[in-house]
C-alpha positions in Angstrom: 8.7 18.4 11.0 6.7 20.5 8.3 6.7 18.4 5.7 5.6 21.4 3.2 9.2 22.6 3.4 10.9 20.2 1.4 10.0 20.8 -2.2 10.5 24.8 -1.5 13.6 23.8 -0.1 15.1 21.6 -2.9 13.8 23.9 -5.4 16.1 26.3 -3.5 19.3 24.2 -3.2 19.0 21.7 -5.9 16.5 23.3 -8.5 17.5 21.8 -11.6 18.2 18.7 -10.2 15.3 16.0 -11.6 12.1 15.3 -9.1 9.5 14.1 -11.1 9.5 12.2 -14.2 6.1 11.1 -15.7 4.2 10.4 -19.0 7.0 11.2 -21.0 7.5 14.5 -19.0 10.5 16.0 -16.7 9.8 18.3 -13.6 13.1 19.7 -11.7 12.1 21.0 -8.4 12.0 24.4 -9.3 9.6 23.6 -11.8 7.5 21.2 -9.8 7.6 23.9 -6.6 6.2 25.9 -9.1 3.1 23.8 -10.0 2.8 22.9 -6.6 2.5 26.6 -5.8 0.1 27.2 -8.2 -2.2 24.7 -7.3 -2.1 25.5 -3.1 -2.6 29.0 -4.0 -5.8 28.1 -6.1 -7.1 25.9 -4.0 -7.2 28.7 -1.3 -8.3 31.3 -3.4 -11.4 29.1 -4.2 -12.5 28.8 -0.4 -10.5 25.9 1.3 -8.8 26.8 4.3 -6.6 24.6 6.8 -8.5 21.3 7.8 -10.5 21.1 4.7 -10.4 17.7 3.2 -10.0 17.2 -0.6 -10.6 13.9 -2.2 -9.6 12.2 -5.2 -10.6 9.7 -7.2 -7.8 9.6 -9.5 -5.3 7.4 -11.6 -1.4 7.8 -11.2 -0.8 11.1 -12.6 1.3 14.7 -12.1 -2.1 16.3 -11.0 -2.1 13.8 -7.7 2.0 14.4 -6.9 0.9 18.2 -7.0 -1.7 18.2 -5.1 0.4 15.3 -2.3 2.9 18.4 -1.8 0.1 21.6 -2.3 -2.0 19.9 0.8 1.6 19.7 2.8 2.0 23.3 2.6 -1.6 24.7 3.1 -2.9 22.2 5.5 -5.6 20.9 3.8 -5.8 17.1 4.5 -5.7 14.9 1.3 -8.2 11.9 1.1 -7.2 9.4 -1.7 -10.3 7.2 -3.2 -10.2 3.7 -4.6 -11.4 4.0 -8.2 -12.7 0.7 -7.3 -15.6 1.9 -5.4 -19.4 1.7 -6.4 -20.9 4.6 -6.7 -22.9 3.9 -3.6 -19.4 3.4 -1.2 -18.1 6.3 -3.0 -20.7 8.6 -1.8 -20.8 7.1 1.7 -16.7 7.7 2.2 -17.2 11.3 0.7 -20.1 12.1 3.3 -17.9 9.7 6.3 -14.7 12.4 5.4 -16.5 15.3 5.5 -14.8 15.8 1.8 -15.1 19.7 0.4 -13.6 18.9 -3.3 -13.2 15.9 -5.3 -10.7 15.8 -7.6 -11.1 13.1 -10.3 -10.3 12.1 -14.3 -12.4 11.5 -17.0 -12.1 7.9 -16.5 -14.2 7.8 -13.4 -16.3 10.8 -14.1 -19.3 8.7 -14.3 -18.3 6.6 -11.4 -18.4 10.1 -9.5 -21.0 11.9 -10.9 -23.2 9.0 -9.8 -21.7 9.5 -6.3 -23.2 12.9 -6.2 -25.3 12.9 -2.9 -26.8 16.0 -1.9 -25.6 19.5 -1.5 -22.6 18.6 1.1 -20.1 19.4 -1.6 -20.3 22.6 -4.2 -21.0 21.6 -7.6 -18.5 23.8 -8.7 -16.0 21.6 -6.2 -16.0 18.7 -8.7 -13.0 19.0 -10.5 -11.2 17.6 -13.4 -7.9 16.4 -14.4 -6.7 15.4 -17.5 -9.5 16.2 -19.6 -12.7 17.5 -19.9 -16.7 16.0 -18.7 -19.7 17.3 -18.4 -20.9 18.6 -14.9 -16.8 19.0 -13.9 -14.7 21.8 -13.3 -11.5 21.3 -15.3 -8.2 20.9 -13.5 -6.7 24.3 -15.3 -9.4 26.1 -14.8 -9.5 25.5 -11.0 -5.6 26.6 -11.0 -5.9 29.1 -13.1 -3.7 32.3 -13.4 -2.9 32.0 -9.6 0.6 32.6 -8.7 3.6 30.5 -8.3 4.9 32.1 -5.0 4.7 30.2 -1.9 1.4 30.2 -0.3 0.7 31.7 3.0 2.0 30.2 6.2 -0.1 27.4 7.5 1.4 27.6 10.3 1.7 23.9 10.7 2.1 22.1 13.8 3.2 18.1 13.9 -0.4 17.2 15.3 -2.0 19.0 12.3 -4.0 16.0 9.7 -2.4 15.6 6.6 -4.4 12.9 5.4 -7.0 10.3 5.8 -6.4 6.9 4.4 -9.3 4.5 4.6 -8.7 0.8 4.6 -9.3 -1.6 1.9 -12.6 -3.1 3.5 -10.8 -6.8 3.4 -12.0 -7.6 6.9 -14.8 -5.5 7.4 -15.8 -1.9 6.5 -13.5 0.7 5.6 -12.1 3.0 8.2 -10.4 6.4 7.6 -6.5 5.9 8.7 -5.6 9.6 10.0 -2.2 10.2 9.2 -0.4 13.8 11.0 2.4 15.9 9.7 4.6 14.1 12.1 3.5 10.6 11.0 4.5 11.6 7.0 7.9 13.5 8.2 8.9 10.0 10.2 8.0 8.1 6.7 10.9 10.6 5.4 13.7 9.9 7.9 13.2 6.7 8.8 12.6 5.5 5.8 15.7 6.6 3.7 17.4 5.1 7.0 15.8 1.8 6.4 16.1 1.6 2.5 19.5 3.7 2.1 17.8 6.6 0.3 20.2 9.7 -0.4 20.0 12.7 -2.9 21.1 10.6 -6.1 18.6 7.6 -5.7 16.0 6.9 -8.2 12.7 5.6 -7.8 10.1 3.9 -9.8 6.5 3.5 -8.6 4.6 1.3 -10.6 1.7 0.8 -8.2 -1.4 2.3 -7.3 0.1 5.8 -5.7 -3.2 6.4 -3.6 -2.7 3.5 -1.3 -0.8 4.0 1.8 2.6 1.8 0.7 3.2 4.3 -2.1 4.5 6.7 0.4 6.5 4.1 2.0 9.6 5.2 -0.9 7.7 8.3 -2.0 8.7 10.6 1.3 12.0 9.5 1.7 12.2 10.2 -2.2 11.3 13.7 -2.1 12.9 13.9 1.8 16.3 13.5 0.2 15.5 15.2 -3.1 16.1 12.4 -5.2 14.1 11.5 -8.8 10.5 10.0 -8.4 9.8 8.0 -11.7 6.0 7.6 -11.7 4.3 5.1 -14.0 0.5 5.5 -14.9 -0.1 2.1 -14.5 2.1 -1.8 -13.7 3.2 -3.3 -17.2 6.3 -5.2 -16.2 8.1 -5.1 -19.6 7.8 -1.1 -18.8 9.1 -1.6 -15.6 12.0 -3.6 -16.7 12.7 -1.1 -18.9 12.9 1.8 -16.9 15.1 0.3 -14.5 17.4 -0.4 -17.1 17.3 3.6 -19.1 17.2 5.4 -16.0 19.0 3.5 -13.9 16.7 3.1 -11.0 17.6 2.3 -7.9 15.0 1.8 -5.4 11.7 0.3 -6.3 8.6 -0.6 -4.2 6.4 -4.0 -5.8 3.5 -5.7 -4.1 4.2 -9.7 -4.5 1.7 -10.3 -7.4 4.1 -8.1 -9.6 7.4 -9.8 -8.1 5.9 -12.9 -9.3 5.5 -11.0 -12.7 9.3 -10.1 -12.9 10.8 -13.3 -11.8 8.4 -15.4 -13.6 9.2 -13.1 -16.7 11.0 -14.5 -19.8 14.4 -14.2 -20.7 14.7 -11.1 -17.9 18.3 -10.5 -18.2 19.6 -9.3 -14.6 22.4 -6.9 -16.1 19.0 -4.9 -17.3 18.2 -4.5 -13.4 21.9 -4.3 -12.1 21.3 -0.7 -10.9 18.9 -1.6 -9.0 19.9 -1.0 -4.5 16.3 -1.5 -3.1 13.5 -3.7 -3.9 10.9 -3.5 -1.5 8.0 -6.3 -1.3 4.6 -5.1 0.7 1.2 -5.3 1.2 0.9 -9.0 1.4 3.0 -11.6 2.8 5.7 -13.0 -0.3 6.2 -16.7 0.1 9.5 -18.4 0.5 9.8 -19.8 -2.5 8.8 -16.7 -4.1 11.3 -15.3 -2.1 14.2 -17.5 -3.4 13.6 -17.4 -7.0 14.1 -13.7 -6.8 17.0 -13.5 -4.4 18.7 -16.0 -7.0 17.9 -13.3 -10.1 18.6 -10.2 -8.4 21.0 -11.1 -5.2 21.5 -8.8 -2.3 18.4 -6.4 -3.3 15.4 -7.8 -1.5 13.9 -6.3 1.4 10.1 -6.7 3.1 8.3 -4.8 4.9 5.9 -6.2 6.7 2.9 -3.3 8.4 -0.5 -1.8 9.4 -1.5 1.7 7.8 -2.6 2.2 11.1 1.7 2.7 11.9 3.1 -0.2 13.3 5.9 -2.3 10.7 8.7 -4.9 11.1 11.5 -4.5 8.2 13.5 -8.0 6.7 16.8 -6.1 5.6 18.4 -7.2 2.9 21.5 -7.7 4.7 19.4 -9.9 7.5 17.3 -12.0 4.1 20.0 -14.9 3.6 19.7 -16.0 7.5 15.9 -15.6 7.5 14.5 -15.4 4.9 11.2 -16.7 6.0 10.9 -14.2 8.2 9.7 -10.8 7.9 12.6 -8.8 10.6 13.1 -6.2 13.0 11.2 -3.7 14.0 12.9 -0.1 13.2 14.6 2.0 15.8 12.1 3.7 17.9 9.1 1.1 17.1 8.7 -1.3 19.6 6.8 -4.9 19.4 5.1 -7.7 21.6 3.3 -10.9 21.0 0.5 -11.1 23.2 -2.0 -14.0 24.2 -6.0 -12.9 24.4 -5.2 -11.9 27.6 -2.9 -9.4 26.5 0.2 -11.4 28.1 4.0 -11.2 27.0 4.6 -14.9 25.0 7.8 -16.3 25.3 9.8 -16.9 21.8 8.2 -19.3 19.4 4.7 -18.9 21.0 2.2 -18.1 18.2 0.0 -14.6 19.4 -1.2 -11.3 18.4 1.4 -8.7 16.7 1.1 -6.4 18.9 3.4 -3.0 18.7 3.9 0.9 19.1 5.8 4.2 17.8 6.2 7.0 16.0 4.2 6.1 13.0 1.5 5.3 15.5 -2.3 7.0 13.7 -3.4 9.4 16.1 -6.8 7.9 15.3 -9.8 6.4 12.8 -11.7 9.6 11.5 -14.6 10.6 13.9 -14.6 6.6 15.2 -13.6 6.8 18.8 -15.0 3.4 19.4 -13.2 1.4 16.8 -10.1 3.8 18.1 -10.1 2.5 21.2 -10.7 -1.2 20.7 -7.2 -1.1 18.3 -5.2 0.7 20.0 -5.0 0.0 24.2 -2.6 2.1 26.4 -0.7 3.0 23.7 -0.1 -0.4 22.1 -1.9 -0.8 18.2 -3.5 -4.0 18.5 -3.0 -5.8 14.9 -5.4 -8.3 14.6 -2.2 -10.7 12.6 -0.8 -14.0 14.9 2.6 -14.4 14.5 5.3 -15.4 16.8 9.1 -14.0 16.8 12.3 -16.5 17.2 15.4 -16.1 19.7 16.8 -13.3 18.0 13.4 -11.1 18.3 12.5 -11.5 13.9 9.0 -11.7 13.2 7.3 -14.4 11.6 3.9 -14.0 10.6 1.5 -16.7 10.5 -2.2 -15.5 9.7 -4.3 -12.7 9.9 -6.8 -13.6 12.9 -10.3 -13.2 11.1 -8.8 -15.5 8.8 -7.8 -18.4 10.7 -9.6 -21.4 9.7 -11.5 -23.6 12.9 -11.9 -27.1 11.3 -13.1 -29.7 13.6 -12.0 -27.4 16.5 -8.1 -27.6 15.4 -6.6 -24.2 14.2 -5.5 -23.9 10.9 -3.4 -21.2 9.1 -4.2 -20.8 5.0 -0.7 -19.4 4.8 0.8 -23.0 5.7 -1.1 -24.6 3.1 -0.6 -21.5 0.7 3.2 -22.3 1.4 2.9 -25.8 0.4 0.3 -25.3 -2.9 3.0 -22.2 -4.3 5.6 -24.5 -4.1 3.5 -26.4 -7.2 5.8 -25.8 -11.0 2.2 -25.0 -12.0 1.1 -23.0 -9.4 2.1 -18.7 -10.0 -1.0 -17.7 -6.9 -2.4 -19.3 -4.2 -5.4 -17.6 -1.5 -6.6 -20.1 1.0 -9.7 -19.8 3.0 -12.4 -21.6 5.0 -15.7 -21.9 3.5 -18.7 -23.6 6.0 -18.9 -28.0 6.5 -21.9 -29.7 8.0 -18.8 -32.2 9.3 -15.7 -29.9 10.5 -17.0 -27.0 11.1 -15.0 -24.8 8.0 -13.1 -26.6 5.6 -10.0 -25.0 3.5 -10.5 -24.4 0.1 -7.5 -23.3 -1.8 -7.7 -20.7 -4.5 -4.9 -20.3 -7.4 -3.8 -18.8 -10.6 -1.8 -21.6 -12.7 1.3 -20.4 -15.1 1.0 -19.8 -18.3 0.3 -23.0 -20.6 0.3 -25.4 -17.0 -2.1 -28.1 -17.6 -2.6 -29.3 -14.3 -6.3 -30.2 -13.2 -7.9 -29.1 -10.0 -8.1 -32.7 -8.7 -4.9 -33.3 -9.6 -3.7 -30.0 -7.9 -6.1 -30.8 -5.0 -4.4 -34.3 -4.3 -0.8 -33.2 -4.7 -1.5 -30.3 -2.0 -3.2 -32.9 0.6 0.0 -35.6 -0.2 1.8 -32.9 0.8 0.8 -30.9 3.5 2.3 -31.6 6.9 -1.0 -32.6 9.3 -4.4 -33.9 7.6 -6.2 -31.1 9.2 -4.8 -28.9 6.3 -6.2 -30.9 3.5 -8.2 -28.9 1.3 -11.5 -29.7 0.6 -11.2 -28.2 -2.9 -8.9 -26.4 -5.5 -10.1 -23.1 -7.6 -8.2 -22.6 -10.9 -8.8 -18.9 -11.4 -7.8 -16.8 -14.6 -7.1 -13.6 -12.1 -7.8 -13.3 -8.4 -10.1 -10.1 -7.2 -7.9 -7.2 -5.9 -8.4 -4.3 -4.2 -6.1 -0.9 -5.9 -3.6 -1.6 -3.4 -3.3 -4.7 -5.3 -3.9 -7.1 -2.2 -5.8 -10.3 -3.1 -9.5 -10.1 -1.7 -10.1 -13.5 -0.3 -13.0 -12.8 0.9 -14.8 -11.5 -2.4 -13.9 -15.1 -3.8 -15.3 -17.3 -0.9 -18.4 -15.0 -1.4 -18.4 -15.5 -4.7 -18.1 -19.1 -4.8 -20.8 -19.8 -1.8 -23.4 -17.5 -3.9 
């Protein structure tokens, strides 16, 4: 399961084939083996051995892929950075990860030069890609003349780290995700399985490549040596594009940019007919998002509905048309319950805690025992998300826990109401959340991001939702028209950054 054998081995087999296309340029995978090389055998030479953990703080670029596949065959664990981070969380997840080397790009050299917090990494360890700063190692100097023969055995076993993910913070502070060899090598093959990868497929990632989706299509990518199309940042007429000149055929989208595509005008499906695969993560996709892409692009969708942590439930597309409201199956070898606070079996239909276990399973959060333990209880990872599955074992998720709304001691979910308010012709966004009432308790307030040239008022939009919803304890107490929702790089709406921001 050495996940540092498969661009050697593809450069060996299939070397001209094409693995990486980005920023105008064309890797095969003899020619990307060969920067990978380079860059492993640097990063050694300059003091790093197996176990040491190099950070980044970078945008979509080669210099990240080459350093994903350099850290597979060395043994150096990879620790991606939000380039959303203040200066002062920045430090404190650099000092938390015990990092040795950042890696970063001229756009956020000031964000991490003002990270800098005391002697615990080398100043000659703060690198550079794509350009030069002041106070930064540049990229090519780091690699150097160093060779482009394979580095030295690591000698890799499946427990061995190969990264550390840290959460977004949504519900609390971030936590470093640790992710093994064998974790990243089951990504590969179960995967392509899942998504019908093979060696002609061709994906586009359009996303932010540092969160933990992105490798969700980029293992099974480079496990079946097949073309990775990499995209520095989302622009959907790009996308759209791309699809249609290289004749993609598996791409992963978080629902704020499937509401871009389908919402786009005068998209012309023949443009996207190559397309096999379109996966939607990282946030639930409403229904009726749902159906207004299933009627442009038919047959394509599926969701994936998980936990970086390594637990996830897949809606194939096959399974989509007779439910599509719910998320699906767990894959073969992952196993799932719903469980009351007692941690007892419910029946079918009885709302509880997602509760499930496998192969994907973290051995761990970085040096947090405590927090390790109180997730994951004889062997099962707890979730934290209610849901509740039907008579044919599919998932259907109903609300994260921390997140459930108490008004007037009756349980409320923000994703019924959000279900109801999307279904507005004005309404493109919805977030619903409880803010505090002297009367109830909490009170929903519902947060949303109108279509282009809507007119619709927030009273108006207010009483439309109430007339609408199906119990009065899911009226909302207010509406939020909002030019653009706060979002965290994995692009996942940050609910709680608006309620703070509109209680002061």
């Amino acid at each position: 399961m050495d996940i540092g054998t498969l661009i050697p081995r593809h450069a060996r087999y299939r070397g001209d084939h094409t693995a990486v296309v980005f920023g105008g340029a064309r890797l095969t995978y003899r020619a990307l083996n060969a920067r990978v090389n380079r860059l492993a055998n640097a990063l050694l030479a300059n003091g790093l051995a197996k176990g040491a953990k190099v950070a980044t703080v970078l945008p979509n670029c080669q210099e990240l892929l080459d350093l994903y596949w350099a850290a597979a065959k060395t043994g150096l664990v990879v620790v991606p950075m939000s380039p959303l981070l203040q200066p002062k969380g920045l430090a404190g997840l650099l000092r938390d990860a015990d990092a040795e080397m950042v890696i970063t790009h001229p756009n956020y050299a000031g964000l991490v030069d003002a990270s800098r917090d005391g002697p615990a990494i080398q100043a000659e360890n703060y690198v550079i890609a794509g350009g030069p700063a002041d106070g930064f190692r540049g990229f090519e100097d780091l690699v150097g003349a160093a060779p482009e023969t394979e580095p030295p055995d690591a000698a890799l076993t499946d427990g061995d780290v190969y990264n550390i993910i840290y959460s977004s913070g949504t519900t609390g502070d971030p936590k470093g995700i640790v992710h093994t060899h064998y974790v990243r090598a089951n990504y590969c093959t179960m995967f392509s399985q899942a998504f019908r990868f093979t060696p002609e497929s061709v994906t586009l990632h359009t996303g932010a490549a540092i969160f933990n989706g992105a490798f969700v299509t980029l293992m099974p990518t480079f496990y079946n040596g097949a073309t990775y199309i990499l995209h520095e940042t989302f622009d959907i007429d790009r996308v759209v594009e791309t699809v249609r000149d290289e004749k993609v055929t598996h791409i992963m989208m978080v629902p704020a940019q499937i509401i871009q595509l389908i919402d786009r005008p005068g998209t012309d499906p023949a443009d996207l007919a190559s397309l096999e695969c379109v996966l939607s993560l990282g946030a639930p996709l409403h229904l009726e998002h749902k159906k207004r892409f299933d009627a442009l692009l038919p047959g394509r969708f599926h969701e994936l509905y998980g936990l970086t942590e390594g637990f996830m439930t897949i809606l194939d597309k096959n399974d989509f048309p007779a439910k599509p409201e719910s998320v699906g199956v767990p894959p073969p070898f992952l196993e799932m319950r719903i469980c009351d606070d007692d941690g007892r079996d419910l029946p079918p239909g009885e709302i509880g805690e997602i509760v499930g276990r496998g192969p994907h399973l973290m051995p761990g959060y970085y040096k947090r025992p405590d927090l390790t333990e109180a997730a994951v209880k004889d062997g099962w990872l707890h979730s934290g998300d209610l849901g509740y599955v039907d008579d044919d074992g599919f998932l259907y998720l109903v609300d994260r826990k921390k997140e459930m709304i108490i008004s007037g001691g009756v349980n409320v979910y923000p994703r019924d109401i959000e279900d109801v308010a999307v279904a507005h012709p004005d309404v493109a966004e919805v977030a619903v959340f409880g803010v505090p009432d002297e009367k109830w308790g909490e009170t929903p307030v519902c947060a949303v991001i109108a279509k282009a040239g809507a007119a619709v008022t927030e009273e108006a939009l207010r009483d439309w939702i109430n007339a609408n919803v199906a119990a009065k304890f899911q009226r909302v107490s207010r509406v939020l028209i909002m030019d653009a929702f706060p979002r965290n790089a994995a692009g996942k709406t940050l609910k709680r950054a608006i309620r703070d921001a509109l209680l002061g």
